[in-house]
FIVEXSE-997460 format. One record per residue (C-alpha): residue in one letter; residue number from 1; z, x, y. Coordinates in nm, 3 decimals, padded with zeros to 5 digits. Example, Ala and Ser with C-alpha at 12.3 -4.5 7.8 and 13.67 -1.06 7.14 Angstrom:
- resn | resi | c3 | c1 | c2
- A | 1 | 00.780 | 01.230 | -00.450
- S | 2 | 00.714 | 01.367 | -00.106
***
This chain:
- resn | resi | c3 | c1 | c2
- X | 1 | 00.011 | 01.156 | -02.808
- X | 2 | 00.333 | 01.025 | -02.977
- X | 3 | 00.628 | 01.011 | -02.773
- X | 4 | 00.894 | 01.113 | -03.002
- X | 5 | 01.261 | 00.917 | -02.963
- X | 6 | 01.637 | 01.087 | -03.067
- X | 7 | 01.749 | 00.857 | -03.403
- X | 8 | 02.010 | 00.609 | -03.299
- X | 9 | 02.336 | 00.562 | -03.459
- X | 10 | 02.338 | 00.195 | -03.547
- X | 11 | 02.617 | -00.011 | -03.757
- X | 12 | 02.523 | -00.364 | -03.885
- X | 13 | 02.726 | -00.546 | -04.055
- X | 14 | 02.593 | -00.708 | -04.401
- X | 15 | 02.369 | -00.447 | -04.530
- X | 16 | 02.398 | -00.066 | -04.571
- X | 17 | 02.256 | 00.192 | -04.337
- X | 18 | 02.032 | 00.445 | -04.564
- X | 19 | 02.147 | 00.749 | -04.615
- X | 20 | 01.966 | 01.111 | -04.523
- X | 21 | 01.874 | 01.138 | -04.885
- X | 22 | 01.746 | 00.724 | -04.910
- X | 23 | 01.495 | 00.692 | -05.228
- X | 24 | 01.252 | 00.487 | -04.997
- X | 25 | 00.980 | 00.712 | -04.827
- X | 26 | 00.676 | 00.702 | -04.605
- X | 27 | 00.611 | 00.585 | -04.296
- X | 28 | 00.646 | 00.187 | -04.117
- X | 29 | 00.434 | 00.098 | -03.840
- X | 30 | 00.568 | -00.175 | -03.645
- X | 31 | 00.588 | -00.352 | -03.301
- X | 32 | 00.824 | -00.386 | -03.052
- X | 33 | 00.944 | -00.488 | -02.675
- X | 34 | 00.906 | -00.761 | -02.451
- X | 35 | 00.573 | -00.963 | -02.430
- X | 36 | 00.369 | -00.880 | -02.295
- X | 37 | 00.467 | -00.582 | -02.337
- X | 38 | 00.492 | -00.453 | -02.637
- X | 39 | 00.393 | -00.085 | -02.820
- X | 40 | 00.289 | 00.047 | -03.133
- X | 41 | 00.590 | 00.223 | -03.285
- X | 42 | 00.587 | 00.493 | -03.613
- X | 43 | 00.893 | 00.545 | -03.789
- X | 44 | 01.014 | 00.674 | -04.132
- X | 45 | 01.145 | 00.443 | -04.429
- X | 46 | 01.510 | 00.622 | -04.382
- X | 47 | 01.526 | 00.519 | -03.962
- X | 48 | 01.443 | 00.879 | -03.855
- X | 49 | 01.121 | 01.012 | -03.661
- X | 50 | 01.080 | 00.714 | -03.440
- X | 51 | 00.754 | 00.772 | -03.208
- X | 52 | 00.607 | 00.545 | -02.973
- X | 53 | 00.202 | 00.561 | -03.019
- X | 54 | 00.110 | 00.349 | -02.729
- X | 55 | 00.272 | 00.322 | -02.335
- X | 56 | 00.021 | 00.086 | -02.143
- X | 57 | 00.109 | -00.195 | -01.917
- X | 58 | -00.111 | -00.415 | -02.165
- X | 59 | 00.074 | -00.557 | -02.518
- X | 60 | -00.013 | -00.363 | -02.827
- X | 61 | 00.121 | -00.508 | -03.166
- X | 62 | 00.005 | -00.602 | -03.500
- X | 63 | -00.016 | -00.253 | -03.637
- X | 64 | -00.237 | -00.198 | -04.004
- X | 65 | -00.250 | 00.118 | -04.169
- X | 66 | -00.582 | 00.251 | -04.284
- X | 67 | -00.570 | 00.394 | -04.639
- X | 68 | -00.439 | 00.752 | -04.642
- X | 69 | -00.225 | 00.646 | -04.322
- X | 70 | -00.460 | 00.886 | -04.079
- X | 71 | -00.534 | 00.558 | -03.859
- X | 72 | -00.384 | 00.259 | -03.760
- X | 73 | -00.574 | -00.099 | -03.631
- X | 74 | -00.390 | -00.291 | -03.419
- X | 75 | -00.392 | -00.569 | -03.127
- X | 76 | -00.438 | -00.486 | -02.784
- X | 77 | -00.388 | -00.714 | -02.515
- X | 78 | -00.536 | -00.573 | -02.126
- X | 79 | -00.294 | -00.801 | -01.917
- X | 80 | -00.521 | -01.104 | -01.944
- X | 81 | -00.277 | -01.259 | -02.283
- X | 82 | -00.381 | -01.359 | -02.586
- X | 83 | -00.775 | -01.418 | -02.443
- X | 84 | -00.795 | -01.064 | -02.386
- X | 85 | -00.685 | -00.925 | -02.714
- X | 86 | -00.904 | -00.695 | -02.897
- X | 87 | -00.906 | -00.539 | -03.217
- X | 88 | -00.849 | -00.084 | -03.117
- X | 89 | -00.842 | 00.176 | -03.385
- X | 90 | -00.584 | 00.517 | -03.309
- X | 91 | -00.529 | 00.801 | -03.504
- X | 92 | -00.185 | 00.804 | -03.675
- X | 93 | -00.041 | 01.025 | -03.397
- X | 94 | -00.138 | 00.770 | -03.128
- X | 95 | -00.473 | 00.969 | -02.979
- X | 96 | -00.816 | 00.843 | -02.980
- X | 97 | -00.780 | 00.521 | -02.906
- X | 98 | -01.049 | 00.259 | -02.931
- X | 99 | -01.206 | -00.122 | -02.896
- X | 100 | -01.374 | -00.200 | -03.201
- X | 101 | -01.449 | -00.558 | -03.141
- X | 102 | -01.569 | -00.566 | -02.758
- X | 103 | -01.636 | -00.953 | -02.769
- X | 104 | -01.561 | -01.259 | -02.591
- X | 105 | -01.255 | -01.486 | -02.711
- X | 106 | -00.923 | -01.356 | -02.876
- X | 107 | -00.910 | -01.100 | -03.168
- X | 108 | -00.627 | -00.979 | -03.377
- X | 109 | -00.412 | -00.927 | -03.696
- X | 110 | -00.645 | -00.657 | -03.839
- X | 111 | -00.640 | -00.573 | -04.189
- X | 112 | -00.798 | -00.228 | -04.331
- X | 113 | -00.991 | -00.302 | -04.653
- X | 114 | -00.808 | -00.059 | -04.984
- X | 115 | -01.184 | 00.116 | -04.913
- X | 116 | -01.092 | 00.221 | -04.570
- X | 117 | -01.502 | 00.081 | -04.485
- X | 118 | -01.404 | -00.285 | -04.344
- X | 119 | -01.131 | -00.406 | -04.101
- X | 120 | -01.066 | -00.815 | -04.146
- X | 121 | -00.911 | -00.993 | -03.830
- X | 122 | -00.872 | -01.304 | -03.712
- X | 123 | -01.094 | -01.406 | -03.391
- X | 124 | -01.122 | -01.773 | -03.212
- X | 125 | -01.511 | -01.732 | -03.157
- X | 126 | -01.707 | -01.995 | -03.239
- X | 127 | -01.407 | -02.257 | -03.224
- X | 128 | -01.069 | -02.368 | -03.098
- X | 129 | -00.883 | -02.226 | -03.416
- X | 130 | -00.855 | -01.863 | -03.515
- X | 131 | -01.087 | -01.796 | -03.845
- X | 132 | -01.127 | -01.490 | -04.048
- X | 133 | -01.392 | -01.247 | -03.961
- X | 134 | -01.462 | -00.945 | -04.127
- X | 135 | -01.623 | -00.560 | -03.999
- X | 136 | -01.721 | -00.244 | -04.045
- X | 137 | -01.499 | 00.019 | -03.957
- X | 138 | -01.653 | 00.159 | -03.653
- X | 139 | -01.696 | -00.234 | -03.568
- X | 140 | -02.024 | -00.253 | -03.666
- X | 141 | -02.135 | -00.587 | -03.823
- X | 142 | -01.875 | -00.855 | -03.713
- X | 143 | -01.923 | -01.168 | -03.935
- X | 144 | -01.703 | -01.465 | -04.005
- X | 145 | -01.600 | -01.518 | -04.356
- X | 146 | -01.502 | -01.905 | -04.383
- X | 147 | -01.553 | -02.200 | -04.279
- X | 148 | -01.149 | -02.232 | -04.352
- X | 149 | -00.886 | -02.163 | -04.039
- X | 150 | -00.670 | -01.890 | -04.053
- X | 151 | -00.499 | -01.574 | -03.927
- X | 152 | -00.315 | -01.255 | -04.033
- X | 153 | -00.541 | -01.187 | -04.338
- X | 154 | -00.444 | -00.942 | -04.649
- X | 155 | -00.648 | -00.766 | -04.890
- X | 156 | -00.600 | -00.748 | -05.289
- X | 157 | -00.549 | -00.393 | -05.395
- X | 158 | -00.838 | -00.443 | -05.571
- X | 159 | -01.061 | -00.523 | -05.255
- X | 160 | -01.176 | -00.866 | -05.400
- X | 161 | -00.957 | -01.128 | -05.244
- X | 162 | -00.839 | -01.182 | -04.899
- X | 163 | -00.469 | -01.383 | -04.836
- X | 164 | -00.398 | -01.569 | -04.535
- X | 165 | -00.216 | -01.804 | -04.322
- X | 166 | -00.387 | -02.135 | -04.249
- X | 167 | -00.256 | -02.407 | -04.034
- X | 168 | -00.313 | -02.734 | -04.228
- X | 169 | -00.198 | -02.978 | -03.944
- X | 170 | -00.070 | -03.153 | -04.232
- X | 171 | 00.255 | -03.189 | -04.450
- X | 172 | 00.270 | -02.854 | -04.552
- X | 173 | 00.234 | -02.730 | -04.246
- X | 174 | 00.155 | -02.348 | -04.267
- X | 175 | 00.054 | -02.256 | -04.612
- X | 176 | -00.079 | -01.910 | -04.766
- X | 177 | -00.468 | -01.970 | -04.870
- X | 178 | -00.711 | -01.730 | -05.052
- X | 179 | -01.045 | -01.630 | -05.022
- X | 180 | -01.281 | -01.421 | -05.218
- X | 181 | -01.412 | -01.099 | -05.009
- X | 182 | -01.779 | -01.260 | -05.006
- X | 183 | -01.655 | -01.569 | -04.785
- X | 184 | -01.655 | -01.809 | -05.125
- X | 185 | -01.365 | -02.014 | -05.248
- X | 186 | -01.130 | -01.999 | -04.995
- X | 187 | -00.818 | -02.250 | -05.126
- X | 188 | -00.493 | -02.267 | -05.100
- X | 189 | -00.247 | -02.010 | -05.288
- X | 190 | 00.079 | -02.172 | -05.174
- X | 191 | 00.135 | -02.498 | -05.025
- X | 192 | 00.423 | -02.657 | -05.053
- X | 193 | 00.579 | -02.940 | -04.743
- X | 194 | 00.718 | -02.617 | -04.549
- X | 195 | 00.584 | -02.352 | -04.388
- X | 196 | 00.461 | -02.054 | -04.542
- X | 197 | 00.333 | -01.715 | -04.356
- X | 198 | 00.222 | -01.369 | -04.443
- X | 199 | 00.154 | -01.311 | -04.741
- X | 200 | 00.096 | -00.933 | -04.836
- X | 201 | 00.015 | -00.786 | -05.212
- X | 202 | 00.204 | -00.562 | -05.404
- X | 203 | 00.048 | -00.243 | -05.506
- X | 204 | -00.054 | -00.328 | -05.813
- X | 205 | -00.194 | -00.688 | -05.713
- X | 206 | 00.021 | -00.850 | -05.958
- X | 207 | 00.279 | -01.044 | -05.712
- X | 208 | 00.257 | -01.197 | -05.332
- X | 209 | 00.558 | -01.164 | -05.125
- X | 210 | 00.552 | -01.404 | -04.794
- X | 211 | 00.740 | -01.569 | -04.577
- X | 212 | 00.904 | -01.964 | -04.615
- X | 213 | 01.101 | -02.185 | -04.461
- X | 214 | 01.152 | -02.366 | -04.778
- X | 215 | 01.541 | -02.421 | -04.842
- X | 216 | 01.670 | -02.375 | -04.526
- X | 217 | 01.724 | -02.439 | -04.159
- X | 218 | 01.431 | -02.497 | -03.967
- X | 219 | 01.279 | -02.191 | -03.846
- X | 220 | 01.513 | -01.948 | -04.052
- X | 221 | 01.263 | -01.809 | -04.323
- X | 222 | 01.379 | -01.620 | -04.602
- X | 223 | 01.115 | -01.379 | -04.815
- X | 224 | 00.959 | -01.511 | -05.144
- X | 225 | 00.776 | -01.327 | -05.458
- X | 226 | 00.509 | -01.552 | -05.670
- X | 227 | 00.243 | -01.411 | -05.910
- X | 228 | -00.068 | -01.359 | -05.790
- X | 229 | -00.151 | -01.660 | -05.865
- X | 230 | 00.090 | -01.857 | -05.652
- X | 231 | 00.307 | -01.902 | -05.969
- X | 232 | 00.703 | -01.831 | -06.042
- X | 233 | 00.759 | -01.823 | -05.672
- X | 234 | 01.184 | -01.727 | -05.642
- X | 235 | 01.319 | -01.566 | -05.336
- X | 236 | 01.361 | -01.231 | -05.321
- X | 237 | 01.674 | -01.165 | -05.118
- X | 238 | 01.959 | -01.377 | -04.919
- X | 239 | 01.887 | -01.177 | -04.573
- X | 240 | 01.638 | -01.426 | -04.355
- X | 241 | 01.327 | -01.195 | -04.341
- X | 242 | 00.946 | -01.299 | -04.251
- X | 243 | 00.662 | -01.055 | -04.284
- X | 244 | 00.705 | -00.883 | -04.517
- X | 245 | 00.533 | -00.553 | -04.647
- X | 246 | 00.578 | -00.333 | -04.966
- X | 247 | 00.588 | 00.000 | -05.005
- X | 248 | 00.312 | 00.236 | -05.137
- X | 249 | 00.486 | 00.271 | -05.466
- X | 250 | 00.590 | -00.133 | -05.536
- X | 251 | 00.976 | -00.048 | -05.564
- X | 252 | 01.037 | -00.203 | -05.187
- X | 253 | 00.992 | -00.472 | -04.946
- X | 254 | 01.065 | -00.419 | -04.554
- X | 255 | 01.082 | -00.752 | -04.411
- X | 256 | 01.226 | -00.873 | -04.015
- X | 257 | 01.432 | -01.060 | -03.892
- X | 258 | 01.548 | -00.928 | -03.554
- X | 259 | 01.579 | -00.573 | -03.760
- X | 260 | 01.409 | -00.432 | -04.046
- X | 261 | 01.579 | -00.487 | -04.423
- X | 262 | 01.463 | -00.295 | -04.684
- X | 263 | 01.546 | -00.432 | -05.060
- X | 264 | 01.448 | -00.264 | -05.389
- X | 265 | 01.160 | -00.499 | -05.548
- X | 266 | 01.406 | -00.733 | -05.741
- X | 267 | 01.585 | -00.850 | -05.399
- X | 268 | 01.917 | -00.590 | -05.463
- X | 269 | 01.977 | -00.268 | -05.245
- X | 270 | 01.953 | -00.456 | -04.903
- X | 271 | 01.989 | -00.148 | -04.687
- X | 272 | 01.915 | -00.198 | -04.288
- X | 273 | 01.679 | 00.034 | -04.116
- X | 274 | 01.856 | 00.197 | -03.776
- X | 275 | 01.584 | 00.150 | -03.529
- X | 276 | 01.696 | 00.198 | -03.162
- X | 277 | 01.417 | 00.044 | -02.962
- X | 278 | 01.424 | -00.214 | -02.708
- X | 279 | 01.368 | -00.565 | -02.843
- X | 280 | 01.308 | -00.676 | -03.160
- X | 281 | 01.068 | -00.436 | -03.444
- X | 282 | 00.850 | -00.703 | -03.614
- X | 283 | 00.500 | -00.671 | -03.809
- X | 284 | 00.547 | -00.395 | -04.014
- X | 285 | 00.337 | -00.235 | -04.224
- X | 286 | 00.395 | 00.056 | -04.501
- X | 287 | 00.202 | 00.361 | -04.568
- X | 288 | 00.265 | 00.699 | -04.750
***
């Protein structure tokens, strides 16, 4: 069951704090604490109703919401680090906890299909390099998609395409590839001599937001927009900010960077989210 945590007062400087009656709503599932151990946290879009959905000795992070937000996928690791990390399933309240995935070799960063009938992940079976797999719900029919590296996948709205990030070992470093939901034509979406890293669709499948390096220190990423297409890439907002996730409606993007920023879908409104737990929230994802 959800252990349910008093709303901090918190002041940062540089952005507002929302207030009571904040346009953004729905609920972000994120991660936070020390590794290894980290927990699955629920809170709303305005900083209130913080819950902690997992309190295990093991590290439990990269959180996905299943369509309709009555479960959430996530990483769980049983003490043994990233080798032991499996791919669970929980109810939205934190109960009913699961393994889906129940193999050899390290799983993680599910994604819930728009269909709610397939989880993707990333798994190092079969290879040194993390790859994207793909499975029923229940965890039922595991299969690898591509031949093509990569982690932290992300569905099209539309169910067709899968984004990801994929190491290139090259000049560009990290870039954001794509891949068709049948394994075929995985290439690369954006690739330019930086790093690039999770990529996540807006609601209507029109734009990618993801995270870049490009323009700035090394290791101080900012959040970009590009078409769907990897075209018109700008940046959407001044605050540094890496995975990023949009909200059910389009209008926002919640982003981290040692806190959560919100900013309305044109990169104005920066507004931080008071979240008083210990560490730093990262990985969030958005539901309604």
């Amino acid at each position: 069951m959800p252990v349910s945590i008093p709303r901090l007062c918190v002041v940062v400087l540089g952005a507002s704090v929302f207030a009571m009656d904040g346009s953004p709503s729905g609920r972000i599932a994120f991660s936070a604490g020390s590794h290894p151990h980290e927990d699955i946290y629920v809170v709303n879009a305005d900083g209130s109703a913080l819950s902690r959905l997992t309190d295990d000795p093991g590290a439990d992070f990269d959180p996905s919401w299943g369509p309709g937000g009555r479960r959430i996928a996530y990483r769980h690791e049983s003490g043994g680090g990233d080798a032991s990390a499996e791919i669970y399933v929980m109810n939205a309240d934190g109960s009913q906890k699961r393994n889906l995935t129940r193999r050899s070799g390290q799983d993680h960063s599910p994604a819930w299909s728009p269909d709610g009938r397939r989880i993707a992940f990333a798994s190092v079976r079969g290879g040194p390099m993390p790859s994207i797999w793909v499975m029923n719900a229940d965890g039922s029919s595991q299969k690898r998609m591509s031949r093509a590296s990569g982690e932290y996948p992300a569905w099209s709205p539309d169910g067709r395409k899968l984004a990801f990030d994929h190491n290139t070992f090259g000049p560009t470093g990290w870039d954001i590839w794509v891949v068709n939901s049948d394994g075929s034509g995985a290439k690369p979406l954006v690739a330019w001599r930086t790093d690039e890293k999770g990529a996540a669709w807006s609601p209507d499948g029109k734009r990618i937001a993801f995270g870049s390096d490009r323009g700035t220190a090394q290791g101080f990423d900012h959040v970009w927009v590009a078409n769907a297409d990897g075209s018109r890439p700008h940046r959407l907002a001044r605050q540094p900010g890496e995975r990023p996730a949009w909200s059910p409606d389009g209008a926002y993007v919640v982003f981290t960077a040692g806190r959560f920023t919100i900013v309305r879908r044109d990169g104005s409104g920066a507004t931080a989210i008071p979240v008083g737990v210990a560490g730093e929230p990262a990985l969030a994802d958005w539901t309604g």
